[in-house]
N, CA, C and O of each residue as an XYZ file, in Angstrom:
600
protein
N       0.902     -3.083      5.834
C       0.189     -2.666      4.654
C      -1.164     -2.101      5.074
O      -1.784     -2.758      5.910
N      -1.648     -1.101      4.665
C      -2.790     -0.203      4.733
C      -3.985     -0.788      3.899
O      -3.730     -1.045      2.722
N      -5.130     -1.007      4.311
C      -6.390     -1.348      3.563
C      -6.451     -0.471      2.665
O      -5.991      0.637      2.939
N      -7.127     -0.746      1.119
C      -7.727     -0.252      0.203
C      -8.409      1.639      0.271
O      -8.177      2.689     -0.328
N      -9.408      1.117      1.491
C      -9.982      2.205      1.995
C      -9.354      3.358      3.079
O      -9.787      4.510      3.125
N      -8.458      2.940      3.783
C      -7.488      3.424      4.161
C      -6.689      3.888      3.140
O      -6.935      5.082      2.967
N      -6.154      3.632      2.663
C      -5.214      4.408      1.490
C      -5.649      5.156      0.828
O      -4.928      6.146      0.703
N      -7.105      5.197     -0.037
C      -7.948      5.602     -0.587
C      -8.144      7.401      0.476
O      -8.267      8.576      0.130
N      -8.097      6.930      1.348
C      -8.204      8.290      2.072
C      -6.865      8.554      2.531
O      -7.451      8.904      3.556
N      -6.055      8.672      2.699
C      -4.773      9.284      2.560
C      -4.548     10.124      1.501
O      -4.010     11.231      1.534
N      -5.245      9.197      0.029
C      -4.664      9.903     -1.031
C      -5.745     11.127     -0.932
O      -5.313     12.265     -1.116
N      -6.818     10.981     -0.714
C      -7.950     12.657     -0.518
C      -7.381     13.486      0.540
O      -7.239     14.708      0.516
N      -7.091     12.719      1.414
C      -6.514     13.585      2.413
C      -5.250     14.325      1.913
O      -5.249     15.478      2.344
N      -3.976     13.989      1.006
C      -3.062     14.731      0.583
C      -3.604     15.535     -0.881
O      -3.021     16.527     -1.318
N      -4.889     14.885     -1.579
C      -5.201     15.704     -2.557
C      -5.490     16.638     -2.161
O      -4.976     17.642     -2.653
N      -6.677     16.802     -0.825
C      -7.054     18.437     -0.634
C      -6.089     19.403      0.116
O      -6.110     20.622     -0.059
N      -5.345     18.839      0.863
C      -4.082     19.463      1.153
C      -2.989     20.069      0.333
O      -2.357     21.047      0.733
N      -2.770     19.492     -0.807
C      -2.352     20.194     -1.689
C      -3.029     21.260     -2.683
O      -2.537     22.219     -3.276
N      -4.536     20.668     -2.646
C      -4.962     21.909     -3.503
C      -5.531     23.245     -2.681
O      -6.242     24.092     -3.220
N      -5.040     23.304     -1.084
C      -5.503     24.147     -0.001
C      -4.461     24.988      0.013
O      -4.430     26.149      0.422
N      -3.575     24.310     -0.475
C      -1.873     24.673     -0.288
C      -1.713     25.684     -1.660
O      -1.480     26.886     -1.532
N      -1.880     24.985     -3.064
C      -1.787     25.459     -4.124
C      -2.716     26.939     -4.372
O      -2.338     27.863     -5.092
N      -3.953     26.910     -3.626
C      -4.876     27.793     -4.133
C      -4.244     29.107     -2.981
O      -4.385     30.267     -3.369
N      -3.632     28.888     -1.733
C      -3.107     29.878     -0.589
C      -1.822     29.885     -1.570
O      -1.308     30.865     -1.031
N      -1.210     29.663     -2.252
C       0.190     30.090     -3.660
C       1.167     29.728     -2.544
O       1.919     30.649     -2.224
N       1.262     28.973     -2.112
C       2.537     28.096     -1.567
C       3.127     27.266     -2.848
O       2.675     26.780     -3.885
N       4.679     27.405     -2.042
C       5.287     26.377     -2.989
C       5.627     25.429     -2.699
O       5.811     25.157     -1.512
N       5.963     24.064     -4.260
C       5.658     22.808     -3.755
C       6.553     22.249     -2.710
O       6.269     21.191     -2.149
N       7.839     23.061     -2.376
C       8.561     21.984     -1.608
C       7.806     22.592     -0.296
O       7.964     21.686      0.522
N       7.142     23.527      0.295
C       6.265     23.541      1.636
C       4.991     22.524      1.846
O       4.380     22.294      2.889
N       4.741     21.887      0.284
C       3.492     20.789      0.607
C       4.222     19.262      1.007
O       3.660     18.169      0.944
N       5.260     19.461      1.319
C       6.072     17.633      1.102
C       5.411     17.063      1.641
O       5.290     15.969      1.090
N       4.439     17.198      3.074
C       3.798     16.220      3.880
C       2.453     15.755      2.905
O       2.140     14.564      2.901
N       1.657     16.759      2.065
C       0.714     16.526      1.777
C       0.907     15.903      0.547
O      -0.024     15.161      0.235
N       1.937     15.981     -0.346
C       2.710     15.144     -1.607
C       2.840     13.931     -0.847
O       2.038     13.056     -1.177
N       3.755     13.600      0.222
C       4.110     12.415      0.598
C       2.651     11.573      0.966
O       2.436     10.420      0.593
N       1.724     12.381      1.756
C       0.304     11.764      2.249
C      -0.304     10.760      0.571
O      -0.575      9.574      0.382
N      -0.298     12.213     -0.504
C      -0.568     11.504     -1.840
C      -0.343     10.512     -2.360
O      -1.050      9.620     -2.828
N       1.181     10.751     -2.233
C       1.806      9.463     -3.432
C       1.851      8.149     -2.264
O       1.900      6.969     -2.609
N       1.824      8.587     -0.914
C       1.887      7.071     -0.218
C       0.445      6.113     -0.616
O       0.458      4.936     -0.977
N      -0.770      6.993     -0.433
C      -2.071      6.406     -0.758
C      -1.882      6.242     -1.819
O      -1.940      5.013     -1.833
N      -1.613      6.627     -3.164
C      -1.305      5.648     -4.129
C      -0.655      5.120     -4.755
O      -0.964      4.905     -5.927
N       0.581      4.672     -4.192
C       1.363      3.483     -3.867
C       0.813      2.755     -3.256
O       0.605      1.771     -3.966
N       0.375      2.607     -2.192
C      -0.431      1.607     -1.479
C      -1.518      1.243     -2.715
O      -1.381      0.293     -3.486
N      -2.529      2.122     -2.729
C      -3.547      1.077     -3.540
C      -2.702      0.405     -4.710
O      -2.636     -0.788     -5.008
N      -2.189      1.304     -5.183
C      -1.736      0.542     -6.595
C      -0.853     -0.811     -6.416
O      -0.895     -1.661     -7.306
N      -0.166     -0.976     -5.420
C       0.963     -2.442     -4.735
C      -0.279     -3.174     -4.148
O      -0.018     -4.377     -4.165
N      -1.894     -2.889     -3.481
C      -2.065     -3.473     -3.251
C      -3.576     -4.167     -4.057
O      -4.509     -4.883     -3.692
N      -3.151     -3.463     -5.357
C      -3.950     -4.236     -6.754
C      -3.523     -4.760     -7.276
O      -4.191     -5.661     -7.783
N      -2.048     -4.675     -7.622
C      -0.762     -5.764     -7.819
C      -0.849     -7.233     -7.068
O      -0.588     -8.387     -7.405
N      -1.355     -6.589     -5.866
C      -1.166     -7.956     -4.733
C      -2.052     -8.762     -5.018
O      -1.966     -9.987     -5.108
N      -3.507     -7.654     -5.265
C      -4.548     -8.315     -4.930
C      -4.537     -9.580     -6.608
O      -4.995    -10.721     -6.673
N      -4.066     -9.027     -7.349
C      -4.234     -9.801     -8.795
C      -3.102    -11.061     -8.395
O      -2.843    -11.720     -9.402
N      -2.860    -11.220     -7.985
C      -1.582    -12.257     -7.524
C      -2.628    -13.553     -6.748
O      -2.852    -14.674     -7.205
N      -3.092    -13.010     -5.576
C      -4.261    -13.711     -4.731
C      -5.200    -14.619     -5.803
O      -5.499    -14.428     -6.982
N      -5.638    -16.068     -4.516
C      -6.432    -16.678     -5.468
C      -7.857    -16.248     -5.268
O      -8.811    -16.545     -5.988
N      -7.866    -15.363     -3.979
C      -9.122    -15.243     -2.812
C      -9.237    -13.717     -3.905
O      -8.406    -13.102     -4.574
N     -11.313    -13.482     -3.539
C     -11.306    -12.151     -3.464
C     -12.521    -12.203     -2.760
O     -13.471    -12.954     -2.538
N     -11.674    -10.033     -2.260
C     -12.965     -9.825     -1.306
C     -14.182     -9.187     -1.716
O     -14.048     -8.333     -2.592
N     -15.414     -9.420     -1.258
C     -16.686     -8.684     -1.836
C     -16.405     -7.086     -2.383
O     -16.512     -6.382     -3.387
N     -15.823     -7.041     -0.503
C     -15.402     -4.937     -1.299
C     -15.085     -4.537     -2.413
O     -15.483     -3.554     -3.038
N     -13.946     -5.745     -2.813
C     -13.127     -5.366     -4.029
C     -14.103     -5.354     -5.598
O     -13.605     -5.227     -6.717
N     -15.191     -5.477     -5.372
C     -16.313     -5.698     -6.578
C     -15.297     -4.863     -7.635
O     -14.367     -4.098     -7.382
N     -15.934     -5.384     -9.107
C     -15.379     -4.325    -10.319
C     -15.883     -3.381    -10.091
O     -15.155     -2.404    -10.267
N     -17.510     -3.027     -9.531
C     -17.602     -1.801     -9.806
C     -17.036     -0.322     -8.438
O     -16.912      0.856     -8.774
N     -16.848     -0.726     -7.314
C     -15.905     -0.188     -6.793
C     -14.779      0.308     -6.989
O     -14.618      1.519     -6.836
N     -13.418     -0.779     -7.494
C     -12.857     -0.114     -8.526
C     -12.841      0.879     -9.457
O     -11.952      1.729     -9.488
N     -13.950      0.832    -10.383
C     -14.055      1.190    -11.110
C     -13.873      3.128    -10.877
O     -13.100      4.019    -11.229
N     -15.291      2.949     -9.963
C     -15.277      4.183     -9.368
C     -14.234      4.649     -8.302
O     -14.707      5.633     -7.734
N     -13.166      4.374     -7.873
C     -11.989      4.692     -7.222
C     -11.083      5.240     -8.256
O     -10.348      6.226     -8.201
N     -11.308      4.326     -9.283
C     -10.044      5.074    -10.084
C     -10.753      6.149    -11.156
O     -10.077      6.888    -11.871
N     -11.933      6.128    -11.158
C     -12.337      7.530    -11.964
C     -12.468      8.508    -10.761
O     -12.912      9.568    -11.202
N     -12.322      8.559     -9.818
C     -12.465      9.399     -8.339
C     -10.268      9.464     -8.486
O      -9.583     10.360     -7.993
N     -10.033      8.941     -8.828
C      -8.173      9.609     -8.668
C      -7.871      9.755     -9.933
O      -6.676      9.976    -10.126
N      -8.537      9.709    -10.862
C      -8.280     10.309    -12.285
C      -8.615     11.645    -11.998
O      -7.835     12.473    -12.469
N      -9.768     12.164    -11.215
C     -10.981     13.127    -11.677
C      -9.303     13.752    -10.392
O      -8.593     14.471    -11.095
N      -8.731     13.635     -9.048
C      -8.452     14.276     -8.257
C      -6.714     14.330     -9.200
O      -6.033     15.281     -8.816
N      -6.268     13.752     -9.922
C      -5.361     14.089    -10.519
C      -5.378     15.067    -11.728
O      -4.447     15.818    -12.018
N      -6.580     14.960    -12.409
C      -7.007     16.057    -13.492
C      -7.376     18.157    -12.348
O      -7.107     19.278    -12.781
N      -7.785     17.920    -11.471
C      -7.710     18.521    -10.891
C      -7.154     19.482    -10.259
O      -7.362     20.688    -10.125
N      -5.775     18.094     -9.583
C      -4.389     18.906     -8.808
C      -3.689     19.569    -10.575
O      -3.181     20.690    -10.588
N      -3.751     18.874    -11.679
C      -3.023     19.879    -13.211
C      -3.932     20.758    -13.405
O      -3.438     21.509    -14.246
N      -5.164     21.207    -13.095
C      -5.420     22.383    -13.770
C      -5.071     22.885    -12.804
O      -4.734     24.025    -13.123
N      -4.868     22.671    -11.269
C      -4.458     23.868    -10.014
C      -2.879     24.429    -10.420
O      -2.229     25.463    -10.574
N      -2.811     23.378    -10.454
C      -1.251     23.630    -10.924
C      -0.802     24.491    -12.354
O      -0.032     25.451    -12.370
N      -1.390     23.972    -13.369
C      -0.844     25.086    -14.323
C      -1.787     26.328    -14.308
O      -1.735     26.979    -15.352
N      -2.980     26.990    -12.967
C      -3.087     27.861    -12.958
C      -2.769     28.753    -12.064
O      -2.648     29.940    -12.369
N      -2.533     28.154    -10.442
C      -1.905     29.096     -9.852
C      -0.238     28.446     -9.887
O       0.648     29.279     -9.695
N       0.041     27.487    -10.045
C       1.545     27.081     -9.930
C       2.840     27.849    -10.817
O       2.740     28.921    -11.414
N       3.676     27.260    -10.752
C       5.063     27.977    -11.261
C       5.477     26.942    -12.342
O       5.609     25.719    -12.284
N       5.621     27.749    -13.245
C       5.997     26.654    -14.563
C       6.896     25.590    -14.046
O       7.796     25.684    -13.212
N       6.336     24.238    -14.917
C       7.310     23.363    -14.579
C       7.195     22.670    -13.328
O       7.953     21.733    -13.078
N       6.094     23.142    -12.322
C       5.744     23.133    -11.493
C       4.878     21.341    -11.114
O       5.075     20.560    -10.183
N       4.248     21.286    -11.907
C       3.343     19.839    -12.093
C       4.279     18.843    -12.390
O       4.340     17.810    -11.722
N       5.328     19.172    -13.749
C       6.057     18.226    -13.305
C       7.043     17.771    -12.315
O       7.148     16.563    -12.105
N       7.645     18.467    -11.798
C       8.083     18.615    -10.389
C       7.215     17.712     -9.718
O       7.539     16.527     -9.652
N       6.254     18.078     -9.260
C       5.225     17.087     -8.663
C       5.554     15.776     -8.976
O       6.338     15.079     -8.332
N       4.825     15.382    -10.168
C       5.116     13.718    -10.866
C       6.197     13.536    -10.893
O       6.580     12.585    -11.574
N       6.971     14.174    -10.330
C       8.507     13.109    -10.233
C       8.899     13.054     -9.155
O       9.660     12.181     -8.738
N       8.352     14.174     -8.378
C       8.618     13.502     -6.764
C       7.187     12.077     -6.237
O       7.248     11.112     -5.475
N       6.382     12.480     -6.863
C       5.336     11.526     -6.726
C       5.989     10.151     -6.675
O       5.953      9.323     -5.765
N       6.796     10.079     -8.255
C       6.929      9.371     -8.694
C       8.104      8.337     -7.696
O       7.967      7.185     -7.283
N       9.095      9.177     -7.566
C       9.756      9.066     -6.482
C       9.761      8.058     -5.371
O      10.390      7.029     -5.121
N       8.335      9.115     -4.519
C       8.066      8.210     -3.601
C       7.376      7.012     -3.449
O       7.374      6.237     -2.493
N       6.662      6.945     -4.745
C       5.565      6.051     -5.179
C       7.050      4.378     -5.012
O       6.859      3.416     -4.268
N       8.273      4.540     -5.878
C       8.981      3.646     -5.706
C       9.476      3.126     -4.817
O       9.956      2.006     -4.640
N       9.293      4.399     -3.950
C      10.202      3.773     -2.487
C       9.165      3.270     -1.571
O       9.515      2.523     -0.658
N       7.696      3.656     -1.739
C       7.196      2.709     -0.863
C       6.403      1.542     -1.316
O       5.749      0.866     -0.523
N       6.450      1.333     -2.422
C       6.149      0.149     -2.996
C       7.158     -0.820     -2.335
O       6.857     -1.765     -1.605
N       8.538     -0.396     -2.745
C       9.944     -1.046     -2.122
C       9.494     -1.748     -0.954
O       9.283     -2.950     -0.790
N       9.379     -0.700     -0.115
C       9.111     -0.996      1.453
C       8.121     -1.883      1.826
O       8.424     -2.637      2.751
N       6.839     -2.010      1.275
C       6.037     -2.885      1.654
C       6.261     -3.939      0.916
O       5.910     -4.995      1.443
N       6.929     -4.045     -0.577
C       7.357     -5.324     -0.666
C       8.309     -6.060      0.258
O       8.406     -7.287      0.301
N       9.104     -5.078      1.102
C      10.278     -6.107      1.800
C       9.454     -6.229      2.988
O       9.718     -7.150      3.762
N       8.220     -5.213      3.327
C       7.384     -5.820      4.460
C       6.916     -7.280      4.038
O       7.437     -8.304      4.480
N       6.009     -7.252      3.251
C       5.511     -8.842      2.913
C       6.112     -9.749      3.043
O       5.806    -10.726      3.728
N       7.475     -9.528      2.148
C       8.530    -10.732      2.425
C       8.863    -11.261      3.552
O       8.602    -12.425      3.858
N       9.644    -10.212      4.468
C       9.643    -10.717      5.794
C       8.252    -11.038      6.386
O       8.642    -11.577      7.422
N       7.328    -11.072      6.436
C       5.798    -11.412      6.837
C       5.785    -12.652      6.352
O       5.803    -13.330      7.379
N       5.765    -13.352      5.489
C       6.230    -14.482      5.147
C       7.105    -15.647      5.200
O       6.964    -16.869      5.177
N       8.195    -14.694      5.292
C       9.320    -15.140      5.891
C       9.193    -15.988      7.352
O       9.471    -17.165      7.582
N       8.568    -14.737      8.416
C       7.971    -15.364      9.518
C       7.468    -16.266      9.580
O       7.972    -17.079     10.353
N       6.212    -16.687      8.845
C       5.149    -17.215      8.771
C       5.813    -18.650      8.128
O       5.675    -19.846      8.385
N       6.150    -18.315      7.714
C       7.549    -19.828      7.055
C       7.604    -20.384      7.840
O       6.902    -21.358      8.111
N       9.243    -19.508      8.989
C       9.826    -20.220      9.575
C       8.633    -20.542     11.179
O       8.754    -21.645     11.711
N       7.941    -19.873     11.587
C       6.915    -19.927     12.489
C       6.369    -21.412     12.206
O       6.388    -22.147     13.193
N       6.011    -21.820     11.321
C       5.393    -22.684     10.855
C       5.928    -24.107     10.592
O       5.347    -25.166     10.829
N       7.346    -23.893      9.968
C       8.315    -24.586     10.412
C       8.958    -25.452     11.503
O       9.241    -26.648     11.430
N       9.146    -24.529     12.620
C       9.600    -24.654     13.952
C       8.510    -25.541     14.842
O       8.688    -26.515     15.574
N       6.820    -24.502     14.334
C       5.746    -25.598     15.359
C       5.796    -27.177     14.358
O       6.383    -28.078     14.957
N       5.512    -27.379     13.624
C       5.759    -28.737     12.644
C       6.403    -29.354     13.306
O       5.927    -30.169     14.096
N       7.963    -29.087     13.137
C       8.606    -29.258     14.266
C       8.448    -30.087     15.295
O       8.596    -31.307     15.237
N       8.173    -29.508     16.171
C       7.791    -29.476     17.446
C       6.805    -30.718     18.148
O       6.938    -31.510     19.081
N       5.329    -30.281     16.738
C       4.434    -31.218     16.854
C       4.672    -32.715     16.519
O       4.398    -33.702     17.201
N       5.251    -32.632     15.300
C       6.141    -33.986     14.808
C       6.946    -34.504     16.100
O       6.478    -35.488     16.673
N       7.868    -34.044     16.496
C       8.666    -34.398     17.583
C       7.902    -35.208     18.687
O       8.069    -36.374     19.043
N       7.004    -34.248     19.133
C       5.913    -34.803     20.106
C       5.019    -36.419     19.618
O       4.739    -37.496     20.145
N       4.846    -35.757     18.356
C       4.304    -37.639     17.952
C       5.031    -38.485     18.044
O       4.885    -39.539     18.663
N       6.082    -38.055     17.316
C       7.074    -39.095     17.215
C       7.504    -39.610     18.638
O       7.532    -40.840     18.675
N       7.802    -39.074     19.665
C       7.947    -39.130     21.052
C       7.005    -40.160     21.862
O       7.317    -41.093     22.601
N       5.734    -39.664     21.462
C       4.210    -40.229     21.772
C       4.490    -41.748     20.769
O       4.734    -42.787     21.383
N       4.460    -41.758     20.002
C       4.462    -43.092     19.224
C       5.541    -44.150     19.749
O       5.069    -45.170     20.251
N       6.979    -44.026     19.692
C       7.621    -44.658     20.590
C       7.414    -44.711     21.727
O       8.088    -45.684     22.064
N       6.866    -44.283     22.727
C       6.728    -44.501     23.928
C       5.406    -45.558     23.930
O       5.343    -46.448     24.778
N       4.580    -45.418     23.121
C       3.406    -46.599     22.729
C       4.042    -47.566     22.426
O       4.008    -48.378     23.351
N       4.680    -47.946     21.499
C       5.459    -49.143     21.105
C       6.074    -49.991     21.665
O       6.134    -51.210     21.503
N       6.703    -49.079     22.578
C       7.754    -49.066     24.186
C       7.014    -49.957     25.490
O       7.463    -50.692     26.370
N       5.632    -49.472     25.111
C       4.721    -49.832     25.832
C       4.493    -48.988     27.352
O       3.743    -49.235     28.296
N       5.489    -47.895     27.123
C       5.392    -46.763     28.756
C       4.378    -46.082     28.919
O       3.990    -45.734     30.034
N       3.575    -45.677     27.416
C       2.646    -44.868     27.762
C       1.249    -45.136     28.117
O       0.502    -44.209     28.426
């Protein structure tokens, strides 16, 4: 999973790429890298404001008013990529966009949810196994006291 701020720049990084793309009158299926750059940065933030509302912890960065201003900064770059679009684009064109957005936005939400899981998963059984282990060792250590060997 990608930090906040990391993602946050992915998604500028595929916003101006597409509107570098849009304003040179390319079409959208030649921007896929800079669509995919987009919708991955926000999928990420957005799965990981989901996450973060789940958490009991928070971090300073995450202040309201940071937020705040992130998402009027991808309102302002989504109001943006629609006027590029319904002025140099091809009808029908924007939406095209939001549905491949949309698209990918699902599939990598997907993905980092089954990342977490297994991350957890690990961390389970990791955790598990030393318990384990350590228990064993007491238990080992304690009879052998009793035993009087040790």
């Amino acid at each position: 999973m990608i930090d906040p701020i990391s993602a946050f720049a992915a998604l500028s990084a595929g916003h101006s790429a597409i509107m570098k793309g849009i304003q040179m009158g390319k079409d959208l299926s030649s921007l896929s890298g800079a669509v995919n750059r987009y919708a991955k940065g926000e999928a990420e933030l957005q799965w990981g404001e989901a996450r973060k509302k789940k958490s009991r912890f928070s971090i300073a960065e995450d202040s309201a008013i940071e937020k705040h201003f992130k998402k009027e900064k991808l309102n302002d770059m989504r109001a943006e990529l629609r006027k590029a679009f319904l002025y140099f684009g091809k009808p029908g064109q924007w939406e095209r966009l939001q549905a491949e957005i949309a698209n990918e936005r699902v599939l990598i939400k997907k993905r980092l949810q089954e990342e977490a899981e297994r991350r957890e998963r690990l961390i389970l059984i990791w955790g598990t196994v030393i318990t384990i282990i350590v228990g064993g060792g007491i238990l080992f250590a304690w009879i052998s006291f009793l035993k009087g060997t040790l």
